[in-house]
N, C-alpha and C positions, 0 to 999 in steps of 0.2 A: 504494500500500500504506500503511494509516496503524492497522492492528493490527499483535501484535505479529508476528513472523514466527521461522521457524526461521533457526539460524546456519549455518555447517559441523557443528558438535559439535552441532545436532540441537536445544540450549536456543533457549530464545525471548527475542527480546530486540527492542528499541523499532527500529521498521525505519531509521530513521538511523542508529543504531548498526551499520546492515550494511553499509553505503554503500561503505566503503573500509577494508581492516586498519586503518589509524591510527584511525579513527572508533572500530571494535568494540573495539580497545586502550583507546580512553579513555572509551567508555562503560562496560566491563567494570569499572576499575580506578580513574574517577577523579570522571565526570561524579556529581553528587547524592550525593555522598560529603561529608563535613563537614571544612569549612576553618577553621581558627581561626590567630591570628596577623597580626598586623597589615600585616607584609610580602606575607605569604601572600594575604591579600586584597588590597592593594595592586596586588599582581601580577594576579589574577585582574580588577580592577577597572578598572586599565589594558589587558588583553587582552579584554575585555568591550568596551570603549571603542575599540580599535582594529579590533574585528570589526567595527562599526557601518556598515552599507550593504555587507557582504563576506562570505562564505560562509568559517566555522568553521572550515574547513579549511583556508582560507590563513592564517589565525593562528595553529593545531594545527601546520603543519609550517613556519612562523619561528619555533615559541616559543621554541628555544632560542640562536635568532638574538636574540630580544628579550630574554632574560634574560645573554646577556653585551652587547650594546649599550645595558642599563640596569642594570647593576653587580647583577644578581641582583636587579633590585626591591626593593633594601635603602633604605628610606626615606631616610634617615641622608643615605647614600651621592647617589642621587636630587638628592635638594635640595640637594646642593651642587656641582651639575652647572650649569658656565658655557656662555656663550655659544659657546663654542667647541666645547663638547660637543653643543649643538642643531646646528649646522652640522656636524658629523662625525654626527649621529643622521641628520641631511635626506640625507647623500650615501652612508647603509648601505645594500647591498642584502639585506642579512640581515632587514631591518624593512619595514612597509609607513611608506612617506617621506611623510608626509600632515604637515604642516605645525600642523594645527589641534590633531591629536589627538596630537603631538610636545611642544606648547608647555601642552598641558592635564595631561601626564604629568608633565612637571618642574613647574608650578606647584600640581599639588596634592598631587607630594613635597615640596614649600614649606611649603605650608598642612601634611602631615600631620605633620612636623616639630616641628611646635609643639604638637600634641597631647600629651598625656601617655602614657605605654606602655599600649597594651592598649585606649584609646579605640576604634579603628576597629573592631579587633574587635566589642569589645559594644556599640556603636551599628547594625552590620551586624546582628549575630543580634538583637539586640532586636526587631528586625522581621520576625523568623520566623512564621510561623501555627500555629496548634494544629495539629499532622498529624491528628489525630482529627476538625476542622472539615475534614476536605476526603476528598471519596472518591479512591481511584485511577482516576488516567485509564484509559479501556478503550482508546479509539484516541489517535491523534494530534490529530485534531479536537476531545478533552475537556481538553486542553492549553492554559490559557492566553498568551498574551502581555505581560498586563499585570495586576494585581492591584492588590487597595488598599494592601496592603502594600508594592507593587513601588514604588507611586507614591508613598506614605508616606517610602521608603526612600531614592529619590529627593530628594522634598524637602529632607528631613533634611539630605542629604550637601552640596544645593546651599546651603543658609542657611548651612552651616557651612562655604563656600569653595569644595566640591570641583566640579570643572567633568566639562563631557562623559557626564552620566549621568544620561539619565529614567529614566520607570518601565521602559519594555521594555529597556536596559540593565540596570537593576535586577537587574527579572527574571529575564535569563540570568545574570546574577551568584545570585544567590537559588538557581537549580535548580544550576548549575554547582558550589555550597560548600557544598548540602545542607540549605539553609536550607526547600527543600520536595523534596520526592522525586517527581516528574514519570516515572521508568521508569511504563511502561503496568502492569496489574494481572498482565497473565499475564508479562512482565519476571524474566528468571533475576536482573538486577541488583536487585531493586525490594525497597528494604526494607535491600540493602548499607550503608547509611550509616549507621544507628541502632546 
């Protein structure tokens, strides 16, 4: 199935979003909805980075595992997280224990640290596309992976320090903060964000 489909309540909505209640809960209410905030992306940017080779849904039901074994994705907080704190993050089972993508979240609460307030933010949506430059996807298959902008947006984060994130991280970061609106055309959600 890759149009869109009926729910229970009968609206149409992007057939991922049927998958599982937690899915249809965060497609409804969260997915392509607009994130601002630099914590807020933070967050999103590191669980974009721990999805990486992992199906959405095991990151959707740790997030709230991830957001108390990483002080709420408060920057601040983050980057002054020692070695002892990586060692107690390796042995949670509330988090996915990956080593790479553990050491890439505390060094680029490091790096973002030293940013000024509200950097991440407007460095993230500057690389938003004109929504008018892009039609609604009809299926799943008019849905990209990777964009100029995803790959753009990528660059950008790497010159500037941040590790763990190409273009198709990017990407789900991008559709996930609302930076493009990916619900299908016939989508009860599609257009929620604006």
């Amino acid at each position: 199935m890759t149009a869109a489909a009926p729910g229970p309540d009968g609206a149409l909505r992007c057939p991922w979003g049927l998958a599982t209640e937690d899915y249809t809960a965060y497609h409804d209410t969260e997915w392509g909805r607009p994130v601002h905030g630099d914590d807020a992306l933070y967050e999103r940017l590191c669980l974009e980075a721990f999805q990486s080779g992992l199906s959405w849904l095991t990151i959707l039901r740790r997030r709230e595992g991830f957001r108390t074994a990483f002080a709420g994705f408060e920057i601040a907080e983050v980057a002054a997280f020692t070695d002892a704190d990586a060692a107690r993050l390796l042995a949670d089972p509330g988090i996915i224990r990956n080593r790479a993508k553990i050491e890439a979240t505390l060094a680029n609460a490091r790096v973002l640290a030293g940013w000024p307030e509200g950097d991440l933010d407007r460095l993230i949506w500057s690389h938003a596309p004109d929504p008018k430059g892009r039609p609604a996807p009809r299926t799943l298959a008019d849905v990209p992976a990777v964009t100029p902008e995803s790959t753009a947006l990528a660059k950008d984060l790497k010159k500037r320090g941040i590790r763990f994130v190409g273009p198709t991280t990017a990407y789900a970061l991008m559709q996930a903060c609302g930076l493009v609106d990916d619900h299908l055309a016939d989508c009860v959600a599609r257009g929620s964000g604006s």
